[in-house]
ROSE-4610 file (N, C-alpha, C; in Angstrom, 1 decimal, always signed):
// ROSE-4610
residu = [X/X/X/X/X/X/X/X/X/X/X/X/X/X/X/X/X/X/X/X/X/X/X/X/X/X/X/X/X/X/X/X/X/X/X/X/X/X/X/X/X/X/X/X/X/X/X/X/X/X/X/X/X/X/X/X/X/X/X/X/X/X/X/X/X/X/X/X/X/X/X/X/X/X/X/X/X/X/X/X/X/X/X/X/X/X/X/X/X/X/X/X/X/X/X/X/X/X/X/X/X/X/X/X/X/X/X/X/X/X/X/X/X/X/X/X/X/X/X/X/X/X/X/X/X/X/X/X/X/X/X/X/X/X/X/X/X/X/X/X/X/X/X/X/X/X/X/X/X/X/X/X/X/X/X/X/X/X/X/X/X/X/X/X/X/X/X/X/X/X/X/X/X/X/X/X/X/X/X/X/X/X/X/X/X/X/X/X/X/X/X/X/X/X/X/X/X/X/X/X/X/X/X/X/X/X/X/X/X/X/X/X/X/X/X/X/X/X/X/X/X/X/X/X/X/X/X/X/X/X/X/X/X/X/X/X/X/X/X/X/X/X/X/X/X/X/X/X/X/X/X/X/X/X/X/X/X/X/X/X/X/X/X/X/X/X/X/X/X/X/X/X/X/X/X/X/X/X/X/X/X/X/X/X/X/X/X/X/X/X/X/X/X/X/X/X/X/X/X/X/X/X/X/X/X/X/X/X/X/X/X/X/X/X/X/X/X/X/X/X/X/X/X/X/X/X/X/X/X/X/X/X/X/X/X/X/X/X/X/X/X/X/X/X/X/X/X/X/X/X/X/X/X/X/X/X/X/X/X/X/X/X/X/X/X/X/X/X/X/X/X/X/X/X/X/X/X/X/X/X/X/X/X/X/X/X/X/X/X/X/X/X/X/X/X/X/X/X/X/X/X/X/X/X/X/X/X/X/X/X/X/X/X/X/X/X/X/X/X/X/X/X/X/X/X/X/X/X/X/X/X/X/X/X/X/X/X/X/X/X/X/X/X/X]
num = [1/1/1/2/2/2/3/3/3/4/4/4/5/5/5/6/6/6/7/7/7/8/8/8/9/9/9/10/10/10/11/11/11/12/12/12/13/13/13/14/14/14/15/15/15/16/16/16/17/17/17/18/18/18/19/19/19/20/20/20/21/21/21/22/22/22/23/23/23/24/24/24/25/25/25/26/26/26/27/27/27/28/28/28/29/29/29/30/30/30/31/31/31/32/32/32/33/33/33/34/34/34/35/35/35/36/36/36/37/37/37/38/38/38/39/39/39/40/40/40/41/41/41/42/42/42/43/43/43/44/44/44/45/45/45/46/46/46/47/47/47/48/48/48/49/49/49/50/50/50/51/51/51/52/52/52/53/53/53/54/54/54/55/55/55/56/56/56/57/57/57/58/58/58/59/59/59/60/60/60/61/61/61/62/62/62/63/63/63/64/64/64/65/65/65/66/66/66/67/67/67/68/68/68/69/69/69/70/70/70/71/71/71/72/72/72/73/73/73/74/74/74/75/75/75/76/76/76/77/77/77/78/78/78/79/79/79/80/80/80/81/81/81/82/82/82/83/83/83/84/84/84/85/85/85/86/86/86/87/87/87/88/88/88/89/89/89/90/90/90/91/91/91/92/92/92/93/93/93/94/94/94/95/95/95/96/96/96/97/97/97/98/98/98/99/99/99/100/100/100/101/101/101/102/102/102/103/103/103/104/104/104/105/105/105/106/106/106/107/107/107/108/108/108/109/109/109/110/110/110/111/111/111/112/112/112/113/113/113/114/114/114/115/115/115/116/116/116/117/117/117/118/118/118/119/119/119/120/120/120/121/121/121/122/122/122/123/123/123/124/124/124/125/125/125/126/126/126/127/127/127/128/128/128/129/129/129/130/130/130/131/131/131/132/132/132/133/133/133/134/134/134/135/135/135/136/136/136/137/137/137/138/138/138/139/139/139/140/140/140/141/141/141/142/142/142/143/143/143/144/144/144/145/145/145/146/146/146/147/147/147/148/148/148]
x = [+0.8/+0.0/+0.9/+1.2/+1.6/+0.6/+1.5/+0.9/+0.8/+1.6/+1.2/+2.6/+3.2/+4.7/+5.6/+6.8/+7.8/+9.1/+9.8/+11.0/+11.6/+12.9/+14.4/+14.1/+14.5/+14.6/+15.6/+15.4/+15.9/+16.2/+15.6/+15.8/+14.8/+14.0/+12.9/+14.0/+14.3/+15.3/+13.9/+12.9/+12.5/+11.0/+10.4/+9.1/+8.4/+7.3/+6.1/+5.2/+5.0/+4.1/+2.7/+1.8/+0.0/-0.2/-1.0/-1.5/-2.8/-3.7/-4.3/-4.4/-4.5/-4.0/-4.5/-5.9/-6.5/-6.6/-5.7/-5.6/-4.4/-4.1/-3.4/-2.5/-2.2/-1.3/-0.5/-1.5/-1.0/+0.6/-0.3/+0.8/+1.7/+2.0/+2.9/+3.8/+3.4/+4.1/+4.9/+3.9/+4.6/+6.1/+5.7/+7.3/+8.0/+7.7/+8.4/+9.4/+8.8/+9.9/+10.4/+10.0/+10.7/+11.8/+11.9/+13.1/+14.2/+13.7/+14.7/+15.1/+14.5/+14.8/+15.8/+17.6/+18.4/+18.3/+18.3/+18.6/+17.4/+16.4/+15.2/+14.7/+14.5/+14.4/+12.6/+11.9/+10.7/+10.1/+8.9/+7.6/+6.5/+5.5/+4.1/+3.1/+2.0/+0.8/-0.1/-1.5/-2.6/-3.1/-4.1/-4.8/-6.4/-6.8/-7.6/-7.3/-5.9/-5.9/-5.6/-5.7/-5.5/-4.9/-3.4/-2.6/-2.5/-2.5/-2.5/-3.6/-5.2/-5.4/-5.7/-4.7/-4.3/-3.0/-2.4/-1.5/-2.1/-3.1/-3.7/-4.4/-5.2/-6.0/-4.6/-3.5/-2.6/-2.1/-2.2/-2.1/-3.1/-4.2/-5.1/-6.3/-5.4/-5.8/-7.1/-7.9/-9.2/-8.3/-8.6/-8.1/-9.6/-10.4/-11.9/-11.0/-10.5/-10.2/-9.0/-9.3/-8.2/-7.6/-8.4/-7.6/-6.3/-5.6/-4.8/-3.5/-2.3/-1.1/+0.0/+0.1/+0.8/+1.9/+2.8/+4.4/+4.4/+4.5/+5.0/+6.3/+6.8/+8.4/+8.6/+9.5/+10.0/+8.7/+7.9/+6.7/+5.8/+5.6/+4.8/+4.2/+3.2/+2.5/+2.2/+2.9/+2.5/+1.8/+0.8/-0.1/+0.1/-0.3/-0.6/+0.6/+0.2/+1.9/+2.8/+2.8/+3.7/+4.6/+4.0/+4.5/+5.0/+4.2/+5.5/+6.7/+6.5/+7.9/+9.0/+8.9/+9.5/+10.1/+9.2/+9.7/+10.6/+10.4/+11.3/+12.3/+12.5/+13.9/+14.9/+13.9/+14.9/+15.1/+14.4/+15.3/+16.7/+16.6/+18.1/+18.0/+19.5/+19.3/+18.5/+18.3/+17.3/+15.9/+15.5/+14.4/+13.9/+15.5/+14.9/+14.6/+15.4/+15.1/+14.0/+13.0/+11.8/+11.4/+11.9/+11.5/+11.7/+12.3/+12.6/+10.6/+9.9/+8.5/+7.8/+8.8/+8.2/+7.7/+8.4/+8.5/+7.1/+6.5/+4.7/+3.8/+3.2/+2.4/+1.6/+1.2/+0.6/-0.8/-1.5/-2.9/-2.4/-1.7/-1.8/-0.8/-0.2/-0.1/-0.7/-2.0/-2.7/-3.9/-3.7/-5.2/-4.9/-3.6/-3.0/-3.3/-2.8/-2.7/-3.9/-5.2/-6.5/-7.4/-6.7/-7.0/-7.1/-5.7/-5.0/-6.2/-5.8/-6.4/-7.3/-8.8/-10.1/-10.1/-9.2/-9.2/-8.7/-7.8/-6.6/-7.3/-8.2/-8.6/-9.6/-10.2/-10.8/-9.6/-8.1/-7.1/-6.4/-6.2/-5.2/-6.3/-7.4/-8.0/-8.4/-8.3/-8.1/-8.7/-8.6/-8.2/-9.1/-10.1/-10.7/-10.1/-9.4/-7.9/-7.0/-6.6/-5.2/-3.8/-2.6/-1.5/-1.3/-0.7/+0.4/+1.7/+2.5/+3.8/+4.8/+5.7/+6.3/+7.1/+7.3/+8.0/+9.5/+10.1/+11.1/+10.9/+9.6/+9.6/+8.8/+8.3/+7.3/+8.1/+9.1/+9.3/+9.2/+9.0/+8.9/+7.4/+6.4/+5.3/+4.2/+3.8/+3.6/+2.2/+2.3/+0.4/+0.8/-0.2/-0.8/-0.9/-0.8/-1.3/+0.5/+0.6/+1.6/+1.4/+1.9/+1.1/+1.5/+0.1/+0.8/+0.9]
y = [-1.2/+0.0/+1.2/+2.0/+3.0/+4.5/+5.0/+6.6/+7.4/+7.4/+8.5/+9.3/+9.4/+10.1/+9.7/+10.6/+10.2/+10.2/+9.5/+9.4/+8.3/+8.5/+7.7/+6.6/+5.2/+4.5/+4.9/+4.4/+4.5/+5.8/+6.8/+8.5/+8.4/+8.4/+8.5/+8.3/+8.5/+8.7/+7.6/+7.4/+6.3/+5.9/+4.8/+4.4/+4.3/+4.0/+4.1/+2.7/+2.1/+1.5/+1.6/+1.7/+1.8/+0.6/+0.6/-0.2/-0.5/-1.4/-1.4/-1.2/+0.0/+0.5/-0.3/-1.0/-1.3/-2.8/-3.5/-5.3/-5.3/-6.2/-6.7/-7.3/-8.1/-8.5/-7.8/-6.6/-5.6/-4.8/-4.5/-3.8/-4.7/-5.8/-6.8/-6.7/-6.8/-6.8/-5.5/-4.2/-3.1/-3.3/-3.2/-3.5/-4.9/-5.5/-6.3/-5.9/-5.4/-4.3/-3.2/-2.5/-1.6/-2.0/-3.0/-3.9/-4.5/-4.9/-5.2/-4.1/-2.7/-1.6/-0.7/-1.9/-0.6/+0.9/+0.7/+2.3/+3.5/+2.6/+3.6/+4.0/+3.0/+3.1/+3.3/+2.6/+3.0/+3.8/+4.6/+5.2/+4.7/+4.5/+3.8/+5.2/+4.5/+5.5/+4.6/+4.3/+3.6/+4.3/+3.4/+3.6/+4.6/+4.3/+5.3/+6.5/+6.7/+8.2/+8.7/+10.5/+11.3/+10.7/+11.0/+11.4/+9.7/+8.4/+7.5/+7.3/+7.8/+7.8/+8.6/+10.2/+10.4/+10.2/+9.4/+8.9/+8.2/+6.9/+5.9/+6.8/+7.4/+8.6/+8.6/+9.1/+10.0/+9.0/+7.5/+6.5/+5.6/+6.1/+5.2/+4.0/+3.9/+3.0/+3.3/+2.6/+3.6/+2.9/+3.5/+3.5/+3.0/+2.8/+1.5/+0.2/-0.1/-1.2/-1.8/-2.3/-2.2/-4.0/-4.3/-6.2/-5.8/-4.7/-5.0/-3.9/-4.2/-3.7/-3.0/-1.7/-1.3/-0.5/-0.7/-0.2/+1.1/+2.1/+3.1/+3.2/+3.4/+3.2/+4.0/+4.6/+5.1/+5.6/+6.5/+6.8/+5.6/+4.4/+3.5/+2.7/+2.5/+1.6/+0.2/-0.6/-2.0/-2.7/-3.5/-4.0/-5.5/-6.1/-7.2/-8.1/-9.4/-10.3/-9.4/-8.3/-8.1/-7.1/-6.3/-5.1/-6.0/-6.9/-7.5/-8.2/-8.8/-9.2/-8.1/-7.2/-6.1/-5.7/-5.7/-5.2/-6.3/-7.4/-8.6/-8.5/-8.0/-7.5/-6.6/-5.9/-4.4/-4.9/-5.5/-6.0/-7.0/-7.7/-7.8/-9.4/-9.9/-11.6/-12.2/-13.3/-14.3/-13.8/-12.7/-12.7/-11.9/-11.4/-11.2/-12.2/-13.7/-14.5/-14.9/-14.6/-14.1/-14.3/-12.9/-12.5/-13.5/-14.2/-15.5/-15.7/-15.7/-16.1/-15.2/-14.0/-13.1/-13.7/-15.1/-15.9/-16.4/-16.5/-16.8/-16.2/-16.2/-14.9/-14.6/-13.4/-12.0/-13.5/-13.4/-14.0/-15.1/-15.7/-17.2/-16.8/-15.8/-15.6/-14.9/-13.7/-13.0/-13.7/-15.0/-15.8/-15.9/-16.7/-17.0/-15.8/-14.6/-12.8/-12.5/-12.8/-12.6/-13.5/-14.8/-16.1/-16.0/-14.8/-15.2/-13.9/-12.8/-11.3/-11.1/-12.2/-12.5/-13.3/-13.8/-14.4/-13.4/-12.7/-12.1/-11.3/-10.9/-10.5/-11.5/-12.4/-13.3/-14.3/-14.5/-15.2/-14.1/-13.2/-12.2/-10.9/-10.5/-9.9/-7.9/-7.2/-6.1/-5.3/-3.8/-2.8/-1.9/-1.2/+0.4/+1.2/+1.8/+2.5/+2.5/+2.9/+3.1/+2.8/+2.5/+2.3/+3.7/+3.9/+4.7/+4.9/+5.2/+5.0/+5.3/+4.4/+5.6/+6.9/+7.3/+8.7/+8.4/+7.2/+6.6/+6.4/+6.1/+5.8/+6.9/+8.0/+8.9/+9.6/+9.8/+10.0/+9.2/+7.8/+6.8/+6.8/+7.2/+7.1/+8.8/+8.6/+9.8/+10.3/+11.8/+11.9/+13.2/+14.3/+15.4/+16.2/+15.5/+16.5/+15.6/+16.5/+16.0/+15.0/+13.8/+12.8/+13.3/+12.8/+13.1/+12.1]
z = [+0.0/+0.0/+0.0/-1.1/-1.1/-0.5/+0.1/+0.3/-0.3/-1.5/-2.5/-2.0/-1.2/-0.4/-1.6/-2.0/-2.3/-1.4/-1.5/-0.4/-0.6/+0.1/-0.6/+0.3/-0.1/+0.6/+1.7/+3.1/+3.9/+4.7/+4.1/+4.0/+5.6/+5.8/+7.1/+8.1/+9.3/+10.8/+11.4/+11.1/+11.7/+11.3/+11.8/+11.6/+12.3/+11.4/+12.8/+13.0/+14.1/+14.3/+14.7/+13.5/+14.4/+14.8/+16.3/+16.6/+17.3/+17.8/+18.5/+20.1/+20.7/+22.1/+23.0/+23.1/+24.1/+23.9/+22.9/+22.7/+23.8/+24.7/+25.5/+24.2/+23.7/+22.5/+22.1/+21.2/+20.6/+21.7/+22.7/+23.8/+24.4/+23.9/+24.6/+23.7/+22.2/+21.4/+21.3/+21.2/+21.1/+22.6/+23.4/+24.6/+24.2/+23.5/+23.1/+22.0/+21.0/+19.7/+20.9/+21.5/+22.3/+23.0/+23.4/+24.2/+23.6/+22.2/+21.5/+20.5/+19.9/+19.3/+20.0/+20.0/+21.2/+19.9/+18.7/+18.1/+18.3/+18.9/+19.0/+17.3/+16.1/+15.3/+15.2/+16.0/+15.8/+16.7/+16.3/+17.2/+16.9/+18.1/+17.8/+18.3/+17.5/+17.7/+18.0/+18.5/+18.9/+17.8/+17.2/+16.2/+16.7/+17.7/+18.9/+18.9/+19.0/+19.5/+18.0/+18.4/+17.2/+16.4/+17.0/+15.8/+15.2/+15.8/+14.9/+13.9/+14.1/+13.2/+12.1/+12.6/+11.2/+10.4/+10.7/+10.1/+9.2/+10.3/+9.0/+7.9/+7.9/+6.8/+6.4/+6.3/+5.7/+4.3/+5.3/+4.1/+3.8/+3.8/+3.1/+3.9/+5.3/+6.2/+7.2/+7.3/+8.1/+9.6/+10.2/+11.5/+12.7/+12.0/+12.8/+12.2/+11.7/+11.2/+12.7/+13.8/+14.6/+14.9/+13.3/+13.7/+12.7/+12.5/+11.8/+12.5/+12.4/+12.8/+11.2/+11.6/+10.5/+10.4/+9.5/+9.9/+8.5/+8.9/+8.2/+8.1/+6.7/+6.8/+5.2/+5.2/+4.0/+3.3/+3.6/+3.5/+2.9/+2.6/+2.7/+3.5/+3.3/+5.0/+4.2/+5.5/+5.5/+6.1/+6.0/+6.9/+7.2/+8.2/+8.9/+9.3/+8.2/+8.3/+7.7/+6.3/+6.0/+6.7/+7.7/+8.7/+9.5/+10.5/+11.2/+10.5/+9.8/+9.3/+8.9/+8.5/+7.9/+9.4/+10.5/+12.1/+12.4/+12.3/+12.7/+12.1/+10.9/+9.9/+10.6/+10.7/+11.5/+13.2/+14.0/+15.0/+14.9/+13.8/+13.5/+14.6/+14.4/+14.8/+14.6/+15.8/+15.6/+14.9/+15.3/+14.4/+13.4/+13.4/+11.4/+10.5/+11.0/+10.4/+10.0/+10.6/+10.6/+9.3/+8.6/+7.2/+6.1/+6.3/+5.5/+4.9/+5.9/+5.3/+4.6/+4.2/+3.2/+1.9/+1.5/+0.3/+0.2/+1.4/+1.4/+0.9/+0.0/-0.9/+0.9/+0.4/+1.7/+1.7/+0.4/+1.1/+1.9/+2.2/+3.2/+4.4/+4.1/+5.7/+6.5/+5.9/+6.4/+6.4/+5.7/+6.5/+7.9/+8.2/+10.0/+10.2/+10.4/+10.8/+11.2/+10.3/+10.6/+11.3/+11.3/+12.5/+13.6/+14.0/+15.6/+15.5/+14.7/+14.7/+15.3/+14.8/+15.3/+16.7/+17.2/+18.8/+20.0/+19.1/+20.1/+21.4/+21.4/+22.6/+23.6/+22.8/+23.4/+24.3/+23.6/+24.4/+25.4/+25.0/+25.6/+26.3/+26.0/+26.9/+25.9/+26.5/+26.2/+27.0/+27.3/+28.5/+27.9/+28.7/+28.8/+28.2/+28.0/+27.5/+27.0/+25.6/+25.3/+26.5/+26.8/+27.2/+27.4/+28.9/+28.8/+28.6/+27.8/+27.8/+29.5/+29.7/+30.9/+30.4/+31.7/+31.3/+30.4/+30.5/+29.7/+28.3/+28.2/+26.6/+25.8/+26.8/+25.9/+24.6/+24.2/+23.0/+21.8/+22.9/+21.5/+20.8/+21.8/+21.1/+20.4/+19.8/+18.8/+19.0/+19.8/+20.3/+19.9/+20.0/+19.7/+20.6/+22.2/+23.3/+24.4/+24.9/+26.0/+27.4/+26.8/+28.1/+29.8/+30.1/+32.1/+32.6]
């Protein structure tokens, strides 16, 4: 899914992760790329709040849509299995290897993607609220108003 942006590969100082704020998954996962990101290469936005979803509008993505996870990078947005793999690239070692299942055409791995997608809060739960970032990570994540 292109944005319609032009820009050099690799030119962006960083990417962005939309996600779903209030899936328990989603936010495991986001501190899970956070823990392994030592360059601080990504920022995430909740797809809930403003500014993530105008990002998604920015590229095309409705932002009600919240069974899906999406990596903005090099002004293009990626969706589902192919955004996480692209994240699993850029954390580098064991699981960039990861990306090795890029070789899987998108529809059969985004059948699994939309499998777990449709359980994930039924297994893992989900919260009243967007996440707060701590005061340690608030630069990493991308809002409109200054968190307290």
């Amino acid at each position: 899914m292109s944005s319609g942006m032009t820009s050099r590969p690799g030119a962006d100082a960083h990417a962005v992760i939309l996600f779903d704020g209030v899936c328990n998954f989603c936010n495991r996962s986001v501190n899970f790329v956070i823990k392994r990101d030592k360059r601080g290469y990504f920022r995430f936005a909740p797809l809930q709040e403003p500014k993530g979803a105008e990002i998604a509008h920015r590229h095309g993505i409705d932002p009600e849509q919240l069974d899906t996870f999406v990596l903005i990078e090099d002004g293009r947005a990626y969706r589902k299995s192919t955004a996480a793999l692209r994240v699993a690239r850029r954390l580098g070692g064991f699981y960039a290897l990861a990306y090795a299942l890029i070789v899987i055409p998108p529809f059969v791995r985004d059948f699994f993607y939309d499998w777990f997608a449709r359980r994930r809060y039924r297994w893992f739960g989900k919260k009243d609220a967007c996440m707060v970032p701590s005061p340690e990570l608030r630069e990493r994540f991308l809002t409109d108003e200054p968190l307290i």
